[in-house]
C-alpha positions in Angstrom: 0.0 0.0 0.0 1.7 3.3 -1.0 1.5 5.9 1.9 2.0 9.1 0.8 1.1 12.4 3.7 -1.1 14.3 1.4 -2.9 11.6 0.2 -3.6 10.2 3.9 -4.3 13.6 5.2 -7.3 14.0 2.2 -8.2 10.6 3.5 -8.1 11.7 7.4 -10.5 14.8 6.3 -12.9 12.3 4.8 -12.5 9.6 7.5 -13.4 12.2 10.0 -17.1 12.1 8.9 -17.3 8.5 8.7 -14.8 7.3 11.1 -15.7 5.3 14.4 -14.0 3.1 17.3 -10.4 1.4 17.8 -9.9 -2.5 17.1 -6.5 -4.7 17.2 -5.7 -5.3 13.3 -4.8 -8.9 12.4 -0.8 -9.7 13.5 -1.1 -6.9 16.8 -1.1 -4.0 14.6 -3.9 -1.2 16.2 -6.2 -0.2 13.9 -8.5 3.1 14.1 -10.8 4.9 12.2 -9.6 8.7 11.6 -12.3 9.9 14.0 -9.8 8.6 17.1 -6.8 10.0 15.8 -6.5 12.7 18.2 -7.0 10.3 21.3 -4.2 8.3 19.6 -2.0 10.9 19.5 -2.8 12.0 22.7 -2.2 8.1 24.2 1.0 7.6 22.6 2.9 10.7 22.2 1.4 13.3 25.0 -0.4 16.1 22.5 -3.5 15.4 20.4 -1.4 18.2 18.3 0.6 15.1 17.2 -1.1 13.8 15.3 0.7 14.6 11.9 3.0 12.1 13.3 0.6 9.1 13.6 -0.7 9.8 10.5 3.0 9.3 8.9 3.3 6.3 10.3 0.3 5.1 9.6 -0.7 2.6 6.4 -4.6 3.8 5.3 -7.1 1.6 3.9 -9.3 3.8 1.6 -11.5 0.8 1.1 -12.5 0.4 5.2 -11.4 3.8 6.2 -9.0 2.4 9.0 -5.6 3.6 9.6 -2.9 0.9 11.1 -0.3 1.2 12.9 2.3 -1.8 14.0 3.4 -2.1 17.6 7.1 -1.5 16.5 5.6 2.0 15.4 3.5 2.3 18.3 6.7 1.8 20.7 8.4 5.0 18.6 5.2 7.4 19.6 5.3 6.0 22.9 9.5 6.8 22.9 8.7 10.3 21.0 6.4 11.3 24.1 9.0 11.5 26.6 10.9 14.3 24.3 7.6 16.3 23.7 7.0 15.9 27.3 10.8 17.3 28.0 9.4 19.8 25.3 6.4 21.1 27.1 9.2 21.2 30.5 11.6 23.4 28.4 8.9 25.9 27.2 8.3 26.8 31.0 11.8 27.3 31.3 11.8 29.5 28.2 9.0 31.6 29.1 10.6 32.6 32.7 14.2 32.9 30.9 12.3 35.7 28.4 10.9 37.3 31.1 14.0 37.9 32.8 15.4 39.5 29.5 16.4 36.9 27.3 15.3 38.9 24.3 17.7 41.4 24.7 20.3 39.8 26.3 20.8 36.6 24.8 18.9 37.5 21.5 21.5 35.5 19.4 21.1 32.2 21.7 17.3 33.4 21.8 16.6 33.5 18.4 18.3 30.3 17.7 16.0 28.7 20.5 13.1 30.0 19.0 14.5 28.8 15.4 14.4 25.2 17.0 11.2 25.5 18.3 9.8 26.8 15.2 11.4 23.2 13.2 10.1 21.3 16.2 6.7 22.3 15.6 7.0 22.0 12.0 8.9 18.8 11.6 5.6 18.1 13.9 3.1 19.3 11.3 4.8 17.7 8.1 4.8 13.8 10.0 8.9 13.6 10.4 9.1 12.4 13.2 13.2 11.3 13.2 13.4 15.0 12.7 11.5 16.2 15.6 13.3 13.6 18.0 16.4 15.0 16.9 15.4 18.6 17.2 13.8 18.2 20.4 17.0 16.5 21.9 19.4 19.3 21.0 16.6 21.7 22.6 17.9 21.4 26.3 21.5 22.4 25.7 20.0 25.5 23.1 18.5 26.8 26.5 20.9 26.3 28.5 23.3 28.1 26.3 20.5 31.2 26.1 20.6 31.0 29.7 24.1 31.1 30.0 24.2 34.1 27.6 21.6 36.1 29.7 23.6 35.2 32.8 26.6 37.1 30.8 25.1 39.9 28.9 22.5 41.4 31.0 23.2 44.9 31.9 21.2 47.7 33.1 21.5 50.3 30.3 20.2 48.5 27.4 16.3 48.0 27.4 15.0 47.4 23.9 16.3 45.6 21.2 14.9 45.8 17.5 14.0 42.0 17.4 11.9 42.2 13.9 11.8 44.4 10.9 10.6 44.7 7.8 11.4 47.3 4.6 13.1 50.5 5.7 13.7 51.5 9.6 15.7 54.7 11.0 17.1 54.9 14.4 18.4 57.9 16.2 20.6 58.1 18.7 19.4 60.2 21.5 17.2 63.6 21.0 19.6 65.3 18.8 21.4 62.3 16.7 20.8 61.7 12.7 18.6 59.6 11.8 20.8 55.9 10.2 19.5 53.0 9.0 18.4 50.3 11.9 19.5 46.9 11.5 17.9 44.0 13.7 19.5 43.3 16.7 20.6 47.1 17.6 19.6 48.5 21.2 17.5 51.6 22.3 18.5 53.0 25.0 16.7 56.1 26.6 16.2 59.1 24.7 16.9 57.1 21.2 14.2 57.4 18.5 12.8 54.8 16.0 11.2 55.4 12.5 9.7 53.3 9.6 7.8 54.3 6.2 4.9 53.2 3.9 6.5 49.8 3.5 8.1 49.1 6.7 7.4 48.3 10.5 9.4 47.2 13.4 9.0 45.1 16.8 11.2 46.7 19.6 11.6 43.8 22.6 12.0 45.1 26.2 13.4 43.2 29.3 10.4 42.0 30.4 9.0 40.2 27.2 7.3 43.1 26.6 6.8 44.1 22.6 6.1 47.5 21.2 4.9 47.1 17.4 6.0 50.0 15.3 3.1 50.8 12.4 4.1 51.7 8.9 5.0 55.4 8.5 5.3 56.0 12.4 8.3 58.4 14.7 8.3 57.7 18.2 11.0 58.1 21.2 12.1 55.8 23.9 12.1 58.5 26.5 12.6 56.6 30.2 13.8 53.0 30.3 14.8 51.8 33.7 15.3 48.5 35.2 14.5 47.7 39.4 17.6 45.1 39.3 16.0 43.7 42.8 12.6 42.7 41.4 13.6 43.0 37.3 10.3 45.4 37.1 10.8 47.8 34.5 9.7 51.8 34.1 9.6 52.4 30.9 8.1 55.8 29.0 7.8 56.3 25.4 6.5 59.0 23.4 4.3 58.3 20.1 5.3 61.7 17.9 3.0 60.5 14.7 1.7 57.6 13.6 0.7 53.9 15.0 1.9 51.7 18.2 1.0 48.4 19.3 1.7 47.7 23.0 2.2 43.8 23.6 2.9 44.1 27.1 4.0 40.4 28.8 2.1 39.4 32.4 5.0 40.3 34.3 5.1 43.7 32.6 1.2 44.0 33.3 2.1 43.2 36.7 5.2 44.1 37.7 6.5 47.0 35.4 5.0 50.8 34.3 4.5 51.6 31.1 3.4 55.1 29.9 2.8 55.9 26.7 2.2 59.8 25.3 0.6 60.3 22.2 -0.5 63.5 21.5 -1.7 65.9 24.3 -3.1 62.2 26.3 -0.7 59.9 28.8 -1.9 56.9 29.1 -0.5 54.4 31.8 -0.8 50.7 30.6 -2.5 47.4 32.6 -3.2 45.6 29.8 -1.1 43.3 27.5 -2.8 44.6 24.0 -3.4 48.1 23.6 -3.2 50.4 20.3 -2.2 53.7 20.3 -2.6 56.4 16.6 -1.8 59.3 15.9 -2.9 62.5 13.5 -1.3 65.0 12.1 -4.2 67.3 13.3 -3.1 65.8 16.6 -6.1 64.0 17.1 -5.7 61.0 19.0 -7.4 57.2 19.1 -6.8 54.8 21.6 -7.7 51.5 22.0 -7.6 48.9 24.5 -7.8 45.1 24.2 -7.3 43.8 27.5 -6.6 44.6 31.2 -7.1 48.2 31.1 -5.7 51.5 30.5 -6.2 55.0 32.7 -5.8 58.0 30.0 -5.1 61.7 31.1 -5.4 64.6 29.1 -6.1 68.3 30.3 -6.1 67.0 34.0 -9.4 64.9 32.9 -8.5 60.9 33.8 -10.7 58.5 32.3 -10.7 54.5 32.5 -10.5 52.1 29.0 -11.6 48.4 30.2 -11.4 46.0 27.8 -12.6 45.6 24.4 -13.4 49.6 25.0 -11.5 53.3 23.2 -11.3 57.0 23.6 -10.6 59.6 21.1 -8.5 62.7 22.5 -8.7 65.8 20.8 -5.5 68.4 21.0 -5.7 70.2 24.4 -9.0 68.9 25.3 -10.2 66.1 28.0 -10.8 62.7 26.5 -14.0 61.2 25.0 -15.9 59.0 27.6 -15.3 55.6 26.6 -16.8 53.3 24.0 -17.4 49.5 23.6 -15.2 48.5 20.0 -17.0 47.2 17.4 -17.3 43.2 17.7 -14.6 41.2 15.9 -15.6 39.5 12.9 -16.0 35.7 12.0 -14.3 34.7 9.3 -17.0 32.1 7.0 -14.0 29.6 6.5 -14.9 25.7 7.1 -12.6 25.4 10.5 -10.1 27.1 11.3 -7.3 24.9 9.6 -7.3 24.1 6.0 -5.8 22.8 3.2 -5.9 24.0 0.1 -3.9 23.2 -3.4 -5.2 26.4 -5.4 -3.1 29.3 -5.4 -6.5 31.8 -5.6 -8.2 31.6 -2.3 -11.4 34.3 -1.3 -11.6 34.9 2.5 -15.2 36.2 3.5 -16.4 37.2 6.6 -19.7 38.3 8.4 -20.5 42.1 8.1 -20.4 44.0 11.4 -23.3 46.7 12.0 -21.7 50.3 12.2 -18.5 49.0 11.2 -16.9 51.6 8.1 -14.2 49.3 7.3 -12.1 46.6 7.9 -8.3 45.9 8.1 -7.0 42.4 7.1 -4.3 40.8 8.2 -2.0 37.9 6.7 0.9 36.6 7.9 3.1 33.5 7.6 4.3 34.4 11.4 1.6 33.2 13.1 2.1 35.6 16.0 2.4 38.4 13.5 5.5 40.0 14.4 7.2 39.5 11.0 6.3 39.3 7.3 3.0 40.9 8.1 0.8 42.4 5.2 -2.4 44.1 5.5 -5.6 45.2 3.5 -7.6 47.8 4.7 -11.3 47.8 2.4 -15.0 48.2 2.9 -15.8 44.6 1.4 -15.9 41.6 3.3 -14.5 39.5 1.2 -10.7 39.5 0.1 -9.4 37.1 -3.2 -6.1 36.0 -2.5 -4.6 35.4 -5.7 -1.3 34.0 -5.2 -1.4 32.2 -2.0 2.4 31.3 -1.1 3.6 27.5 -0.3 3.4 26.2 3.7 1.2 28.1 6.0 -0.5 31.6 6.1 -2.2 33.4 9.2 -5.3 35.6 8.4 -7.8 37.6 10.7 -9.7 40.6 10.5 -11.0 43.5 12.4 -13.9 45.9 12.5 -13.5 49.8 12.5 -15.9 52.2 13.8 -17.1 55.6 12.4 -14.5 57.1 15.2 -11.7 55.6 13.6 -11.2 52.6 16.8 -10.1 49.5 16.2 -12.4 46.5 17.1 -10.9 43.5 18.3 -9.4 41.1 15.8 -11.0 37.9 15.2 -10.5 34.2 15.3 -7.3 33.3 13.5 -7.5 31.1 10.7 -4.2 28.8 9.4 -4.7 28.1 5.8 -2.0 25.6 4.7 -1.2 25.3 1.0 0.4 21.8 -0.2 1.3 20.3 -4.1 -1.6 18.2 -4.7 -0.6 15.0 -6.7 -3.9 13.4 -6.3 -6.5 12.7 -8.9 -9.9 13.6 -8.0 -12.4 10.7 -7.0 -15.6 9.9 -9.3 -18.6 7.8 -7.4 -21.3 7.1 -9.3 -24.3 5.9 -7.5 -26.7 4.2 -10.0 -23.5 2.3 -11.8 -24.4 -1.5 -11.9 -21.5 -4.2 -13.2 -20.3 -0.9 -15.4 -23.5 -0.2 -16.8 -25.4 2.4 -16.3 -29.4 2.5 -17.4 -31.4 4.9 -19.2 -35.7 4.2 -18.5 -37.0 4.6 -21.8 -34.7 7.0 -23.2 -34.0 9.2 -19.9 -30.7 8.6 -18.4 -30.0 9.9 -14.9 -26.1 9.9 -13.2 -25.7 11.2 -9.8 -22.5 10.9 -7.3 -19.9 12.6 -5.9 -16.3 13.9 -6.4 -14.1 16.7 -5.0 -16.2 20.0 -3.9 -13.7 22.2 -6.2 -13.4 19.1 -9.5 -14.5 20.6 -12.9 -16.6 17.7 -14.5 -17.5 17.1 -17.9 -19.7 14.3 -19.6 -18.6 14.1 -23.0 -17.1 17.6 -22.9 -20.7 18.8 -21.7 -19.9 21.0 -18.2 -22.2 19.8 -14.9 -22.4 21.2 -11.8 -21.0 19.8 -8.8 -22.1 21.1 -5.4 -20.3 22.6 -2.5 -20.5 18.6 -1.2 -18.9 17.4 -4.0 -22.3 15.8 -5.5 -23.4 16.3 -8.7 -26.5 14.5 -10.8 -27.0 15.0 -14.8 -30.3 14.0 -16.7 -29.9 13.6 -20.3 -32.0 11.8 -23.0 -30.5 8.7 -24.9 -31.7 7.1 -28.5 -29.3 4.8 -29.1 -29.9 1.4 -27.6 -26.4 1.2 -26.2 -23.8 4.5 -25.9 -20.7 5.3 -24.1 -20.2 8.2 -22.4 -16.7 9.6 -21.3 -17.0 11.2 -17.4 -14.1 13.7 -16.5 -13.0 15.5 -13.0 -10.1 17.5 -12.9 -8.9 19.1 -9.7 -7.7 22.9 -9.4 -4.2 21.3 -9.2 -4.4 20.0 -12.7 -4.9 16.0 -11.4 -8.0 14.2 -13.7 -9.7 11.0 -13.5 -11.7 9.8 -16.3 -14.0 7.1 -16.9 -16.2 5.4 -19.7 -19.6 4.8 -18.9 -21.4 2.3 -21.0 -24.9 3.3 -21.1 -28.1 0.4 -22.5 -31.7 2.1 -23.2 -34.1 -0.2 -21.3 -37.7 -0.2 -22.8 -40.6 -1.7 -21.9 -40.3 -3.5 -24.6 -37.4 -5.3 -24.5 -37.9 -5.5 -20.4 -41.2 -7.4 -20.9 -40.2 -9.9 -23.6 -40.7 -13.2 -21.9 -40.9 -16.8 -22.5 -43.5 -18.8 -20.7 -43.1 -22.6 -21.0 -42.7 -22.9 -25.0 -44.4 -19.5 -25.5 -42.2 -16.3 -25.6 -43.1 -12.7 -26.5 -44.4 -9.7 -24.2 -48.1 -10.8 -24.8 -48.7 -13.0 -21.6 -52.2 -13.8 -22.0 -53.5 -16.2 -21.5 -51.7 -17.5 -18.3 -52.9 -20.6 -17.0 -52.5 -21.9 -13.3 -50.4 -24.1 -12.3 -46.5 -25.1 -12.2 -44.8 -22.1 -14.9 -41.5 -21.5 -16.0 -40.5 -17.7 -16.7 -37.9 -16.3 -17.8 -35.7 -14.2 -20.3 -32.4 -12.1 -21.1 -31.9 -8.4 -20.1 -28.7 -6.8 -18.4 -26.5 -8.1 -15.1 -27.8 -5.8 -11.8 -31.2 -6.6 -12.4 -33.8 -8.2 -10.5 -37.3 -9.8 -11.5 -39.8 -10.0 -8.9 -43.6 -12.1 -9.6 -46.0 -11.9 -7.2 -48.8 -14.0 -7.1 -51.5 -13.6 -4.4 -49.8 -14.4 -1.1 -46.8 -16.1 -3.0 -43.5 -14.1 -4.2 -40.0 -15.2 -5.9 -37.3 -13.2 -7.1 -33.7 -13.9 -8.8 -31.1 -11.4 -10.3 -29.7 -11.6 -13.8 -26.8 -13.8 -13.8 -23.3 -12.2 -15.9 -25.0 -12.7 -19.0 -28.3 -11.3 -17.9 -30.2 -14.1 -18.4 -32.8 -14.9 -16.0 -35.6 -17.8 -15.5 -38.1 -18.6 -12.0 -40.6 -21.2 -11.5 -44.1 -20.2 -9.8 -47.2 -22.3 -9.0 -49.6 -19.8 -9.8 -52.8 -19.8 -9.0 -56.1 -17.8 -10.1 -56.0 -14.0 -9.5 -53.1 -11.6 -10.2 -49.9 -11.6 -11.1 -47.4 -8.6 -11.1 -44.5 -8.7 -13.1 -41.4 -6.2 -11.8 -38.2 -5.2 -12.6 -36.1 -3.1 -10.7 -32.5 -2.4 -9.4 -31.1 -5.6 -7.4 -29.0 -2.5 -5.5 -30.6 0.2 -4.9 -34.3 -1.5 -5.3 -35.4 1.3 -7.6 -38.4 -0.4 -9.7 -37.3 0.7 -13.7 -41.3 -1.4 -15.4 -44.1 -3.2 -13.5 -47.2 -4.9 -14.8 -49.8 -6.6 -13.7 -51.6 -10.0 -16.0 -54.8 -12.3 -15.2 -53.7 -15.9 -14.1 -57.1 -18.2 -15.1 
């Protein structure tokens, strides 16, 4: 049986509808249906997020929808759970290493950490699971050396580093330096300024996890940045001069640590780990919070932001009394992972009353801190037309008449993978290869792939969002052969030849009786009688005689015959499908 991951994840999708229970396979091997293959992976490697892994292990039977696994592979999940469990062990460590400044101060040792982790997860997702025990082995000593590093590097002075950037970014050194270009990994001390343009934006990293996202065409100025080396809290002040922030405070520096930010004629003073701050030229201000919340002070006026809730603050004047943000959106997407082949992808989403616009986001970072784009449009749908390899991020958010930013909405991963597979074609009314047309009509109905172009000889037909389709067509010919063709956005086609018989009335009803034959039955006599005749395989004849009933299918040939002992009364005649039990001619005679 050839295995092959996308092949066995299409199947998994499938199997998920149809899938049910766990059984021992013939010779030990375990055997489950794809509905169970989280619990598996949750049994034998510690993470139901695992289970790309079983499913590379695993040989699939597209016939009984069962996946198999033998105990030699089961023994290598089991072995793999012990490193994810040192994994989940060493992401604890991590977390407390960052907060104690391991952004800044080992950001070599941290990035490289963070570059494991990253493979780790992904030799996860794409089922290689020799390459995840080996990257999760070497993850131990990475930290340690990060820790090490920290331990060495760590100095009061230097609070911020410029972790990620994209397009062009200034820095200025102190209040009267010249602006030079920023590279990533330079430090910001106090009193140093950062800028970016149309095309650009930055992600300055403070001791204390803490993130301050620098918007496109955006000036601002570090202009306190101290460090309590007895408790690591931080006090840190910067100044927004024009343009956009985004404040990702971490829960020590919710905590722990003071963060004002001045934008405009407002100072706000930050509890919250998610709060957006824009400016104007017209120095009109909007703020936005997403969490915690956020006391803003502007012409000795202080008002509270809670969550999900914004302000505007007007030049010189006290601020607005705060709002509840728009809802976020909800993305109409299946789930929130797919897979997709095409390269031309539309994301939709529900409209929000009173929003104005919306601002789309889509990343291959899923936290987006790096390689972020953004649409900004009054639609609520957006056509991706060239939708890159691996995996892209997208979510959305709603803005208000006011200008605030709602929250943004689910994220949704849509992973693009080369499909190699031809599209399925199940027909439904297909007996022995034939197909039947009822005195001249002919109907086909089944199912392929949701996004398969089909054809019956060159002639287009519709296939739902399902992937079923049905075609009616009328047929002279006593016998034709129709070509049926699905091809998949990929380019992948599967064709097959339908040979199609015209089944009359006629030729249905043309029976010998004893030494008689023809369709004209009368008169039938009581008494022992042979019937019988030659039609097509799939069918089968039923006669009904009073209280007494026989049946028999057409053999290969389609030859037929029954014995009855009839008596006086009725007898019905029927012919029908010996699958699906759809009657194609009845008829009724007079036994005397």
């Amino acid at each position: 049986m050839k295995r092959s991951y996308v092949k066995v994840f299409i199947g998994f999708i499938t199997a998920l509808i149809l899938g049910h229970g766990i059984t021992m396979a013939q010779g030990n091997s375990l055997s489950f249906k794809a509905s169970e293959l989280q619990k598996i992976a949750e049994d034998y490697t510690g993470s139901t997020q695992n289970w790309p892994l079983v499913i590379s292990l695993a040989d699939h039977d597209t016939e009984e929808n069962v996946f198999s696994i033998t105990p030699s592979q089961v023994q290598e999940l089991q072995n793999f759970s012990q490193i994810h469990a040192s994994i989940a062990a060493q992401k604890e460590r991590i977390g407390t290493l960052i907060a104690d400044g391991a952004t800044v101060f080992a950001a070599e040792e941290y990035q490289e950490v963070q570059k494991l982790m990253s493979a780790y997860t992904k030799a996860i997702n794409d089922g290689n699971i020799e390459q995840a025990f080996s990257l999760g082995r070497n993850l131990p000593s990475a930290v340690d050396s990060m820790e090490s590093a920290l331990n060495e590097n760590r100095v009061v002075d230097v609070q911020a580093q410029l972790s990620q950037k994209k397009g062009q970014v200034d820095k200025r050194l102190g209040l009267l330096g010249s602006w030079t270009d920023a590279m990533r990994g330079d430090l910001f001390e106090q009193s140093d300024g950062i800028r970016t343009f149309s095309e650009s934006y930055a992600l300055l990293s403070f001791v204390d996890g803490s993130d301050i996202q620098v918007e496109p065409n955006t000036m601002a100025v570090i202009r306190k940045s101290r460090i309590d080396r007895l408790n690591n809290s931080t006090d840190t002040e910067i100044t927004l001069e024009d343009g956009g922030l985004l404040a990702k405070l971490s829960a020590s520096g919710k905590e722990q640590s003071r963060y004002i930010l001045n934008a405009g004629s407002s100072v706000s003073e930050l509890q919250t780990q998610n709060f957006y701050a824009e400016t104007e030229e017209s120095g009109l201000v909007k703020l936005t919070n997403y969490d915690g919340q956020a006391i803003v002070n502007s012409n000795n006026v202080t008002v509270t932001i809670r969550q999900n809730e914004g302000t505007v603050v007007e030049r010189g004047k006290s601020p607005m009394e705060p709002v509840k943000l728009l809802p976020s959106p909800e993305i109409t997407w299946a789930t929130s992972d797919s897979v997709v082949s095409d390269q031309a992808v539309v994301i939709s989403f529900i409209p929000i009353d009173g929003a104005v616009s919306y601002r789309i986001q889509h990343s291959t970072d899923s936290k987006f801190e790096d390689n972020v784009n953004e649409v900004r449009m009054t639609d609520t749908s957006l056509a991706f037309n060239t939708l890159p390899m691996g995996i892209t991020y997208v979510r959305v958010q709603a803005i208000d008449h006011l200008g605030l930013r709602g929250p943004f909405s689910e994220t949704i991963r849509i992973i693009r993978s080369i499909d190699k597979v031809p599209p399925p074609i199940f027909i439904d009314n297909l007996n022995n290869d034939l197909l039947f047309a009822v005195n001249g009509q002919l109907d086909v109905e089944g199912a392929t792939e949701p996004e398969a172009r089909l054809t019956l000889n060159n002639e287009r037909i519709s296939v739902q969002s399902t992937g079923r389709f049905s075609y009616q067509t009328q047929i002279n010919d006593k016998e034709k052969t129709f070509d049926l063709k699905a091809t998949d956005p990929s380019g992948n086609t599967t064709q097959r030849s339908l040979r199609v018989v015209n089944m009359t009335k006629e030729r249905v009803f043309d029976i010998r009786v004893r030494s008689a034959s023809g369709s004209d039955l009368t008169p039938i006599r009581s008494g022992s009688t042979t019937f019988s005749g030659n039609l097509y395989p799939g069918i089968e004849v039923v006669l009904s005689n009073n209280t007494s009933e026989r049946s028999v299918k057409t053999d290969f040939n389609g030859n037929w015959a029954v014995t009855l002992t009839l008596e006086t009364g009725d007898l019905e005649i029927s012919f029908k499908d010996s699958r699906t039990g759809e009657i194609y001619f009845s008829n009724s005679y007079s036994v005397q």
